[in-house]
C-alpha positions in Angstrom: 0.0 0.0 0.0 1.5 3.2 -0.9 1.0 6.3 1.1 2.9 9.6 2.4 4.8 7.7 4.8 8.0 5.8 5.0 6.9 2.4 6.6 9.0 -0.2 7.8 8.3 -4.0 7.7 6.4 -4.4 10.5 4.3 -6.9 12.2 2.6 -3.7 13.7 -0.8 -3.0 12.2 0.3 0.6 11.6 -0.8 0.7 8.0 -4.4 0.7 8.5 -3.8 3.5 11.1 -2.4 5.5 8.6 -4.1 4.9 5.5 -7.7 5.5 7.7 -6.1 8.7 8.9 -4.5 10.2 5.6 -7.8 9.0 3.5 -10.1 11.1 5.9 -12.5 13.9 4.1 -9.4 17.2 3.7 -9.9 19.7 5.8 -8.9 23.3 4.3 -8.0 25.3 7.6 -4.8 22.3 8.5 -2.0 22.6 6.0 0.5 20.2 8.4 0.4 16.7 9.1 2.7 15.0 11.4 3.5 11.7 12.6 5.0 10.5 16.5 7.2 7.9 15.6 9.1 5.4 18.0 11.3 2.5 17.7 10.6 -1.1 19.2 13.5 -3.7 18.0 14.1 -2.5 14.1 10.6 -1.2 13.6 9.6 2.2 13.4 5.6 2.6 14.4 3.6 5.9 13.5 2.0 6.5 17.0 -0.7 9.6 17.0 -0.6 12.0 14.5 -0.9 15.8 15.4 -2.3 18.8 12.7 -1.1 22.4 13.4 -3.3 25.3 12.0 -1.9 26.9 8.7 -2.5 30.6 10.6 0.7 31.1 12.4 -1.1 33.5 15.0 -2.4 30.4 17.0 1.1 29.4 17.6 2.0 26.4 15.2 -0.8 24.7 18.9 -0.5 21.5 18.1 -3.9 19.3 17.9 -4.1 15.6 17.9 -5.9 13.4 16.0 -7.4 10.7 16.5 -6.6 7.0 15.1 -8.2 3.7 15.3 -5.8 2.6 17.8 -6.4 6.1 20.1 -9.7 6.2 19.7 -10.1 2.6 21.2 -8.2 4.1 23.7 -10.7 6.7 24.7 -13.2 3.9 24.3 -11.6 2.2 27.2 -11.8 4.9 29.5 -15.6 5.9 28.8 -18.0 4.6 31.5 -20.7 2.5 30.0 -23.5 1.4 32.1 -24.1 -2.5 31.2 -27.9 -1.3 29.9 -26.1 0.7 27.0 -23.6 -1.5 26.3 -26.9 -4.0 25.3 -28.3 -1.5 23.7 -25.8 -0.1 21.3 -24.3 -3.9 20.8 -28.6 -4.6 19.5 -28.3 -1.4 17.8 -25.0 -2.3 15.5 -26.8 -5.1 13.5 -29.8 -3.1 13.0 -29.6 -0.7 8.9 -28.4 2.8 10.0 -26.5 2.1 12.9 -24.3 5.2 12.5 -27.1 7.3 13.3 -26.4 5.7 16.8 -24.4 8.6 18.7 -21.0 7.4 20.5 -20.3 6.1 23.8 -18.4 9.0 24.6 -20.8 11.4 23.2 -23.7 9.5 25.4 -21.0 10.3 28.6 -20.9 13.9 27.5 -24.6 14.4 27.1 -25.6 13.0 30.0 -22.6 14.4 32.5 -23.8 18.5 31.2 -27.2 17.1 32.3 -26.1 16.4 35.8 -24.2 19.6 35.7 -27.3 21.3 35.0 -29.3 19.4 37.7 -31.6 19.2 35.0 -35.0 17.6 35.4 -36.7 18.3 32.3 -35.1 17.6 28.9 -36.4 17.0 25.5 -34.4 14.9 22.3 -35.1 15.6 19.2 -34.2 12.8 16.9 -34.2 9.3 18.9 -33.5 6.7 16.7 -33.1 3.7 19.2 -32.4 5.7 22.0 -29.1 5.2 23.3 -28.5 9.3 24.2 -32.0 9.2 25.4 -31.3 6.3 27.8 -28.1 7.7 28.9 -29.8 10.7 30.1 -32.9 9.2 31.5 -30.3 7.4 33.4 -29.0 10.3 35.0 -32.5 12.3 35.4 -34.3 12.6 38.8 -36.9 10.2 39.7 -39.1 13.2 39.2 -37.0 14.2 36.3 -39.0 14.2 32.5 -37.4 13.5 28.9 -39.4 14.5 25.9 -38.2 11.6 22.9 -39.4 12.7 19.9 -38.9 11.1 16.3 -40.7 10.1 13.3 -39.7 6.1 13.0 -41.9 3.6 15.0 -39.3 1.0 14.8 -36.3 2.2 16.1 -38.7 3.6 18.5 -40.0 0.2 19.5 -36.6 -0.4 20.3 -36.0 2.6 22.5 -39.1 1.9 24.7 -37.9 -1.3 25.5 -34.6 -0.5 26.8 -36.6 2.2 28.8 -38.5 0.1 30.1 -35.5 -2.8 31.0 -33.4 0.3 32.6 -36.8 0.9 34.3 -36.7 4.7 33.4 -39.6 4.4 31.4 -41.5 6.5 33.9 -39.4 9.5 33.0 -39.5 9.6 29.4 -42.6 11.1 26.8 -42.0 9.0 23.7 -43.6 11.8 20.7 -44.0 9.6 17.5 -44.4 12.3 14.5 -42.8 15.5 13.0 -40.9 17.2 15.9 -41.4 20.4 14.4 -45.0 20.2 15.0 -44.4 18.5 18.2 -42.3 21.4 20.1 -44.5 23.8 18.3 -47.2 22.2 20.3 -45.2 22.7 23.5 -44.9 26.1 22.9 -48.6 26.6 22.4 -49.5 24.7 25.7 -47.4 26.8 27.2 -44.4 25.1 27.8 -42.0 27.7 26.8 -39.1 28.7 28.9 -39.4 25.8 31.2 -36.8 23.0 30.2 -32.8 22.8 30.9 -31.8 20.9 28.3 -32.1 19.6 24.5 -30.0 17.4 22.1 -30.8 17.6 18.6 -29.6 14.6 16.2 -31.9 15.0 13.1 -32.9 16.0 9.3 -29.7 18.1 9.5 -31.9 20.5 6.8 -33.6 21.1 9.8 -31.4 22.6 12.3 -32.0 26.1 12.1 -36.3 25.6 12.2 -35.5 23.0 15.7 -33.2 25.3 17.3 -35.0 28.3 17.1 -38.3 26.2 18.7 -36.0 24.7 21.2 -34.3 28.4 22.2 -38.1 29.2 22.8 -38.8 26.2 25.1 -35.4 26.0 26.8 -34.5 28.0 30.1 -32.1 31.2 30.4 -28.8 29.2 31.2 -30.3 26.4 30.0 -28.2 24.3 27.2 -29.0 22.8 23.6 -26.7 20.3 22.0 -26.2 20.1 18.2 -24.9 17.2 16.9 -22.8 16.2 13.7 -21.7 19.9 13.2 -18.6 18.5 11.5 -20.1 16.6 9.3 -17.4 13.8 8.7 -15.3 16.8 7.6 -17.4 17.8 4.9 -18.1 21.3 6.3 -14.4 22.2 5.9 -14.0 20.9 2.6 -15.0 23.7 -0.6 -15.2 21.1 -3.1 -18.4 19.5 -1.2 -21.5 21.2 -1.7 -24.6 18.8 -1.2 -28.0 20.5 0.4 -26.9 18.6 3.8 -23.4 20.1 4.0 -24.5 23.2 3.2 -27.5 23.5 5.7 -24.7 22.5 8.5 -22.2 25.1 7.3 -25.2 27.3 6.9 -26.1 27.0 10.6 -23.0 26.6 12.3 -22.2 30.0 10.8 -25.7 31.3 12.7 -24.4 29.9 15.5 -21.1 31.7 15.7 -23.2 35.2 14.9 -26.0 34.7 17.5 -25.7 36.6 20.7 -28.7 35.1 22.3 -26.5 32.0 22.9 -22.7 31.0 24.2 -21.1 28.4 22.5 -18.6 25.7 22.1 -18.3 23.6 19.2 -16.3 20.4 20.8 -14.8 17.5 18.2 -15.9 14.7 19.7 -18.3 11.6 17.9 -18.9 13.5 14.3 -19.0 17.5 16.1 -20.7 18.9 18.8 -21.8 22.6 19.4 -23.2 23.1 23.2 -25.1 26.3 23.6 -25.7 27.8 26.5 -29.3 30.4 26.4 -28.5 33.7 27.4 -30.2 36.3 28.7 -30.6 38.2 26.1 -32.4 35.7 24.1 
């Protein structure tokens, strides 16, 4: 296999490491790629690779990035609860199991809602419901999750891991439009009273959900949008599909809107938590 680096015989699987890496979706803003290398006997592994920014004002910072091998690292160290585990091991055979957020995103998501205290939440996008479960598993017994999607199936699924992690008490499963479903909250009067929202959906969508959920969400409450890097597409000029540019689109809003704070973290496919301010 031919590629940018100089690779020694090896026994090491280092080659898929880098190939994976160097065949990822370019990203415009990095202009340098390098390698850690160490020696073990007479071969030379590539460890984690690092980017710097081609802007010499941040300081050449170096960033690492993630390979298989790291990322199963990470893997290791995120605390799954058995009931998730099940669920997302279920979830893998099932078509469109990449819709399924990360372990570690499922950590993040539900340690901001314990930061919060938060007792009332809503999810926008459920599939079969392993974010949901992870903060329903963290929610107060008087705590109250809002689950809304379009697909009965993969909702099927989700109510019976709520119901085996015997949280099903806490969460309102909403099968239809979500649009029309937080719209309804609003008119019932619902506005202003929740701490916290995730939104994994019709990415085309973004903008029309997070302006219902800004309405519905507390000051200092928090909404989290999901795949805001879009496998890297966002970054790349030569990729122009509705999708990609609905998420550049909105993540542009986001950086311009003062009603929110914000922090777009690269974790699972790209996060952006906002924070409600006053203001809004």
């Amino acid at each position: 296999m031919a590629t940018g680096l100089a690779l020694n015989r090896c026994s090491v699987p280092v080659y898929r490491t880098a190939d994976t890496f160097l065949n990822r979706p370019p990203i415009s803003v990095v202009r340098n790629l390098k390698f850690n290398r160490r020696l073990i006997g007479n071969c030379s592994i590539t460890t984690a690779p690092f980017v710097t920014t081609e802007d010499e004002k941040y300081g050449n910072k170096q960033v690492i990035s993630l390979t298989p091998r790291l990322y199963d690292y990470l893997l290791s160290n995120v605390r799954e609860p058995k009931i998730l585990k099940q669920l997302r091991e279920e979830t893998s055979k099932l078509r469109g199991s990449q819709m399924q957020v990360s372990p570690e995103q499922a950590q993040l998501l539900a340690m901001l809602v314990q930061i919060l205290g938060a007792e009332r939440c809503i999810e926008v996008g459920v599939y079969t419901g392993y974010s949901s479960l992870a903060v329903a598993l963290v929610l107060p017994e008087s705590g109250c999750l809002v689950a809304c999607d379009t697909d009965s199936n993969a909702l099927e699924v989700a109510e019976r891991y709520y119901e085996l992690a015997g949280v099903s008490h806490k969460v309102i499963v909403k099968h239809g439009l979500a649009a029309e479903t937080l719209k309804s909250m609003i008119e019932n009067g619902e506005g202003s009273s929740y701490d916290f929202a995730f939104v994994d959906a019709d990415k085309r969508m973004y903008q029309d959900y997070f302006e219902l959920l800004l309405q519905l969400v507390r000051v200092g409450g928090i909404i989290v949008m999901d795949n805001v890097l879009w496998h890297g597409r966002v970054a790349d000029p030569m990729v122009n599909d509705a999708k990609t540019i609905s998420i550049r689109n909105f993540n542009k809003k986001l950086m311009d809107d003062e009603r929110i704070s914000i922090s777009m973290v690269p974790i699972g496919d790209g996060m952006t938590i906002c924070r409600k301010q006053d203001r809004a």
